[in-house]
GUMINU-287968 format. One record per residue (C-alpha): residue number from 1; residue in one letter; z, x, y. Coordinates in nm, 2 decimals, always signed. Layout:
# residues N
{node NUM,A,{Z,X,Y}}
...
# end
This chain:
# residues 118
{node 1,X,{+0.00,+0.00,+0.00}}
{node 2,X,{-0.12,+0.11,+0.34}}
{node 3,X,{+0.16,+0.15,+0.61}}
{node 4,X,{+0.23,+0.23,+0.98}}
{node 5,X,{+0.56,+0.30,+1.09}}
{node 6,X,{+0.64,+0.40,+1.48}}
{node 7,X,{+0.92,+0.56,+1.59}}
{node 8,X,{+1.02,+0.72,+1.92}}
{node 9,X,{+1.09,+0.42,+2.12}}
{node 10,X,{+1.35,+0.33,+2.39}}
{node 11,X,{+1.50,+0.32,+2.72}}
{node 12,X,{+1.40,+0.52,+2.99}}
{node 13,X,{+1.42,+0.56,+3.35}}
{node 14,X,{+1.14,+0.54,+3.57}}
{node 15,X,{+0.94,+0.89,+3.59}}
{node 16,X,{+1.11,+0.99,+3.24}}
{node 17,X,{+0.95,+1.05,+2.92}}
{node 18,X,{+0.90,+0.94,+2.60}}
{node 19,X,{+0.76,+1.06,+2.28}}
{node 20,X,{+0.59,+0.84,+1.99}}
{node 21,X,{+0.54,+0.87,+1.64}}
{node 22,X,{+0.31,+0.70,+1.40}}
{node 23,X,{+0.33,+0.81,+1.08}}
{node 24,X,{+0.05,+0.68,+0.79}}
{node 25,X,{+0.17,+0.66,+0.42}}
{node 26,X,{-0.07,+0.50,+0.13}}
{node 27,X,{-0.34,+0.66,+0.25}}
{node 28,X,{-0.50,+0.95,+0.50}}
{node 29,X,{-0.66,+0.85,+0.78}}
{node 30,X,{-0.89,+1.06,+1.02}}
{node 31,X,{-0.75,+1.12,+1.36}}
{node 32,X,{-1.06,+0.96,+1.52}}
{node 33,X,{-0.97,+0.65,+1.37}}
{node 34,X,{-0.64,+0.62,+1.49}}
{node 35,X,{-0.53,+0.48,+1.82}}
{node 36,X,{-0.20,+0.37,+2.01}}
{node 37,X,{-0.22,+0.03,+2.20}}
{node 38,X,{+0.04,-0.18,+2.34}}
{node 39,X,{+0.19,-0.53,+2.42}}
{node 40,X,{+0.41,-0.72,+2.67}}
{node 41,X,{+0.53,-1.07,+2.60}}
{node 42,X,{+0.26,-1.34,+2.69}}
{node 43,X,{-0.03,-1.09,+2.74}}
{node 44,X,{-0.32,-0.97,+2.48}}
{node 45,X,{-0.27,-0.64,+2.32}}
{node 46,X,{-0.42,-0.34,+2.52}}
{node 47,X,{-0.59,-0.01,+2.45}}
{node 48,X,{-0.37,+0.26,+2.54}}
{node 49,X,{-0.51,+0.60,+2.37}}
{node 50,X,{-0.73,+0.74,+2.13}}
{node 51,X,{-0.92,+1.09,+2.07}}
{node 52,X,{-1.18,+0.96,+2.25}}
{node 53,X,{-0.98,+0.83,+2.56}}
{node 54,X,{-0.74,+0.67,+2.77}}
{node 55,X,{-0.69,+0.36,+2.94}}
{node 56,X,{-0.68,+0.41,+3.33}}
{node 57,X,{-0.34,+0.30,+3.39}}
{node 58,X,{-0.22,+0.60,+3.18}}
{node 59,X,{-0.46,+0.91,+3.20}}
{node 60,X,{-0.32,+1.18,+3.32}}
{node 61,X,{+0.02,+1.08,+3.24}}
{node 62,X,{-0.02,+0.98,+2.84}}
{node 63,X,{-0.14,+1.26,+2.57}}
{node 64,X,{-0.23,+1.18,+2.22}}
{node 65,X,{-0.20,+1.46,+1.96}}
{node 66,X,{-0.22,+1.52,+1.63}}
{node 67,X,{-0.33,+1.83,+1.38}}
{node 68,X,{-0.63,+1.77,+1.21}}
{node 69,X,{-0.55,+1.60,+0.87}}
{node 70,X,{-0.20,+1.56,+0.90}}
{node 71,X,{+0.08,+1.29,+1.00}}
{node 72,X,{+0.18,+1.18,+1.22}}
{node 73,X,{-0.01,+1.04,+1.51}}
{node 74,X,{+0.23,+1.15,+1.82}}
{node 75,X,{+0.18,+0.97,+2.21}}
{node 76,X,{+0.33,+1.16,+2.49}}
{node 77,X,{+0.43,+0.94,+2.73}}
{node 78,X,{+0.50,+1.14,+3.05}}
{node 79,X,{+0.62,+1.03,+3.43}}
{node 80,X,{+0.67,+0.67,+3.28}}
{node 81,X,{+0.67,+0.36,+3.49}}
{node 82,X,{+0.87,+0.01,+3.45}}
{node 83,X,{+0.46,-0.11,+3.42}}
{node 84,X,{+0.46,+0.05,+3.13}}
{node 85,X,{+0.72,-0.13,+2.94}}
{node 86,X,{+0.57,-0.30,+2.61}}
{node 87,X,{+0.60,-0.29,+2.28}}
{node 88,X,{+0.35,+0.01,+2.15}}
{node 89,X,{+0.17,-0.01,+1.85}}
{node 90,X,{-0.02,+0.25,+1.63}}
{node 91,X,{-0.35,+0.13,+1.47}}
{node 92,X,{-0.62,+0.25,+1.23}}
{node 93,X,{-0.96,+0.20,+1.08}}
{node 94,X,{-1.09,+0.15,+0.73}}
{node 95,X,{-1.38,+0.34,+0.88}}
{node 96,X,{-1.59,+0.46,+1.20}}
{node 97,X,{-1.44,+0.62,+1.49}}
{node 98,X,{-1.16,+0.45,+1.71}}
{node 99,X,{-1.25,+0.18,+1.97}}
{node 100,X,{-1.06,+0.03,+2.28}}
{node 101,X,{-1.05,-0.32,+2.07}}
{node 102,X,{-0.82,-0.44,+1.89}}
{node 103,X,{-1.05,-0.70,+1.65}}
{node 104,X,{-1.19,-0.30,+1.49}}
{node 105,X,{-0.84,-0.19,+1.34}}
{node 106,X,{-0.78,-0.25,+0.99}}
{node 107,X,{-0.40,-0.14,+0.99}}
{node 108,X,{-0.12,-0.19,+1.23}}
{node 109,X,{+0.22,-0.04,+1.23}}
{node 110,X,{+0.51,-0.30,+1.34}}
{node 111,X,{+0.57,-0.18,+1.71}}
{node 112,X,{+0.84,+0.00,+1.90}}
{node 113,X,{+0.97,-0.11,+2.24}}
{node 114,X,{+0.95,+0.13,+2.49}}
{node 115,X,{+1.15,-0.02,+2.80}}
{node 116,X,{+1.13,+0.19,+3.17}}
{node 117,X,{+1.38,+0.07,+3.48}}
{node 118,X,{+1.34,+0.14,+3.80}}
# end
């Protein structure tokens, strides 16, 4: 059985950092497949990174790293804002390379809340 699992959530205060973890069990999945995207409550689910790109709202301040071949899928969330509270989640695909949309992923991990205050 294919699994996501995040990690690396939490609290911060506005300008501080975060770092996230995806990490794949079941199978091994390309890091151009993979991509982080996020959530807040009553909105659709957003592209947030993959090897390919970022979303505007967080170039510049997001980085998304892994080593070739290898788990886990790590986001580096650096000078943090309270618009970037959500609930981030890792996703990958069966096959092709990673896309900003969310209808492509195959796998979903089950989210961790990353809150920022002010």
């Amino acid at each position: 059985q294919v699994q996501l699992v995040e990690s690396g959530g939490g609290s911060v205060q506005s300008g501080g950092s975060l770092r996230l973890s995806c990490v794949a069990s079941g199978r091994t999945f390309s890091r151009g497949s993979m991509a982080w995207f996020r959530q807040t409550l009553g909105k659709e689910r957003e592209f947030v990174a993959s090897f390919t790109g970022y979303a505007d709202s967080v170039k510049d301040r997001f980085i998304i790293f892994r080593e070739p071949n290898k788990s886990p899928l790590f986001l580096q969330m650096n000078s943090l804002e309270p618009e970037d509270t959500a609930t981030y989640y890792c996703a990958a695909r069966d096959s092709g390379s990673a896309t900003r949309h969310v209808q492509d992923y195959d796998y979903w991990g089950q989210g961790t809340q990353v809150t920022v205050s002010s």
